[in-house]
C-alpha positions in Angstrom: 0.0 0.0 0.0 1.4 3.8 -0.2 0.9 6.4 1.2 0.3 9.7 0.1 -0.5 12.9 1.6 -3.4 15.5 0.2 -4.6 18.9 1.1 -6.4 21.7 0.1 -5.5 24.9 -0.6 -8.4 27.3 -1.7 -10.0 25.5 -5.0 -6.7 23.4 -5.5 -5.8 19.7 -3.8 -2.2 18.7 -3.5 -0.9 15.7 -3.4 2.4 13.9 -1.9 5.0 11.3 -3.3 4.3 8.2 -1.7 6.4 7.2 1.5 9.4 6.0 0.7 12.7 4.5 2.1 14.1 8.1 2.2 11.1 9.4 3.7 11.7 6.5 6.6 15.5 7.7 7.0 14.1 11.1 7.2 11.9 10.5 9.9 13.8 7.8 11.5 17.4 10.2 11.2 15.4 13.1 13.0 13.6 10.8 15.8 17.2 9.7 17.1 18.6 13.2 17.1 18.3 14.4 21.0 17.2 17.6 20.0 14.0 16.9 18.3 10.6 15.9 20.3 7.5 14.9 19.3 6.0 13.6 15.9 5.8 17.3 14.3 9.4 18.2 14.9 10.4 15.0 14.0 8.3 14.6 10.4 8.6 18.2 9.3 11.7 17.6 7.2 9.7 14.1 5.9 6.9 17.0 5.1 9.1 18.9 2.8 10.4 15.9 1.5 7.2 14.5 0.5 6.0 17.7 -1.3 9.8 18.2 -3.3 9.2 17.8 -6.9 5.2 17.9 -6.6 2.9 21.5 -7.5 3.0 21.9 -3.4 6.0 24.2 -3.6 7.8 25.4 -0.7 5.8 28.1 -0.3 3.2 26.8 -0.2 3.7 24.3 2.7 5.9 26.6 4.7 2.7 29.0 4.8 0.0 26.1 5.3 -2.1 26.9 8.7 -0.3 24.9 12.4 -3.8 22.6 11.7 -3.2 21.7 8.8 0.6 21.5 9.1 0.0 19.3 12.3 -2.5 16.6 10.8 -0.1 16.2 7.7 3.0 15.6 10.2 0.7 13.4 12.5 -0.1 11.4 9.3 3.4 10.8 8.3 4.0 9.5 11.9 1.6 7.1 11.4 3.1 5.8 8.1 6.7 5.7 9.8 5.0 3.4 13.0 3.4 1.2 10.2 6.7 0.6 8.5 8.3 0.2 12.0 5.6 -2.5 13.0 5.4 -4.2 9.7 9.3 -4.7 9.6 9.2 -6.3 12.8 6.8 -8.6 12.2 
């Protein structure tokens, strides 16, 4: 299955890359770095990631609302526990 990420911005929907491996190093890099806590410091740089290459430019997601910014980190947590659960089993 992959995973993508969408949102809305006024009449226009953007959509992700799938998760990857290099999303996974991304987030999995930044959750063993001592400095970051917590699921949205740790998947922002998978966010950006996700979005390079697609219409969603930089921009764009650096001026999306904390909500919306949030829920789209939150969701690439989930993906990255997935892959972590499905490895192990």
């Amino acid at each position: 299955m992959q995973h993508t990420l969408t949102f809305k911005n006024g009449d226009r929907k953007y959509v992700s890359k799938p998760f990857d491996f290099e999303t996974m190093c991304i987030v999995n890099d930044a959750h063993n770095d001592d400095n970051k806590r917590g699921p949205l410091n740790i998947c922002r740089g998978a966010l950006d990631y996700m979005f390079e290459g697609t219409e969603a430019t930089q921009d764009i997601i650096d001026a999306l609302d904390p909500k919306t910014r949030a829920g789209l980190c939150l969701k690439i947590w989930g993906f990255y526990v997935d892959a972590l659960s499905s490895k192990n089993e």
